[in-house]
N, C-alpha and C positions, 0 to 999 in steps of 0.2 A: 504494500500500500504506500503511494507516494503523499506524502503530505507539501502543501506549500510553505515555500523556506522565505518569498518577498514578500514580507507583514506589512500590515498598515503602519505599524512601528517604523518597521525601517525605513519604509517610504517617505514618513517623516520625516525621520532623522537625516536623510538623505537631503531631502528639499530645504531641510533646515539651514545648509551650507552652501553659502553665495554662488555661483561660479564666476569664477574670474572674467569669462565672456560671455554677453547676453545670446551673440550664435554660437558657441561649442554645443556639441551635443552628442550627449550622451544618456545611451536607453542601458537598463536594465533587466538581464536576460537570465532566467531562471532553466540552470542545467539540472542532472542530475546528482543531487549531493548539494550542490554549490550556485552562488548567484557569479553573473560575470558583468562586470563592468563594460561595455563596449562603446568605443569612437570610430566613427567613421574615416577612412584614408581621404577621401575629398575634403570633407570639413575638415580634417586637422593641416592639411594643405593652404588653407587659408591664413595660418600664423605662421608667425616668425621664427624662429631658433629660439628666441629668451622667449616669447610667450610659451612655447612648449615647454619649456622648464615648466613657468608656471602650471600651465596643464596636469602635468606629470605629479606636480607634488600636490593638486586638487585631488586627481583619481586617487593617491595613494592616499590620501585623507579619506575618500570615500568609503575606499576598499579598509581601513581599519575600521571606519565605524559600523560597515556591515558584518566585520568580524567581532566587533564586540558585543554581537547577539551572538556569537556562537556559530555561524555560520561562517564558511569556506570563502573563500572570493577571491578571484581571479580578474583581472585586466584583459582585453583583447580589442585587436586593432581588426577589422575589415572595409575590404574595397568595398567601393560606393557608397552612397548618401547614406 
């Protein structure tokens, strides 16, 4: 029996934290076992080298705070929008 691991908690907790750009975008993908963080190759195409820093240390803020429900979380980049 699979139970849902992306809570209205986390969802929260997620939205709760600004992102750096009002277009980055980033969906939330629920694997098995684990949620995955994922950005699109076009969109992240549009910033800089320093804004992707930024980026980079947003997701990885993300990705702790959907592990501090206990849950797995993974980062993943795919082509297209």
């Amino acid at each position: 029996m699979s139970t849902k691991l992306y809570s209205t908690q986390i969802a929260q907790a997620i939205k709760s934290i600004k992102s750096p750009y009002p277009n980055l975008k980033v969906s939330v993908v629920e694997r098995p076992g684990m949620l995955s963080l994922r950005v699109y190759e076009e969109n992240i195409a549009e910033f800089s080298d320093m804004q992707h820093i930024s980026i980079m240390e947003y997701l990885n803020m993300l990705r702790k705070i959907v592990e501090s429900f206990g849950v797995p979380c993974d980062l993943e980049g795919l082509a297209g929008k």
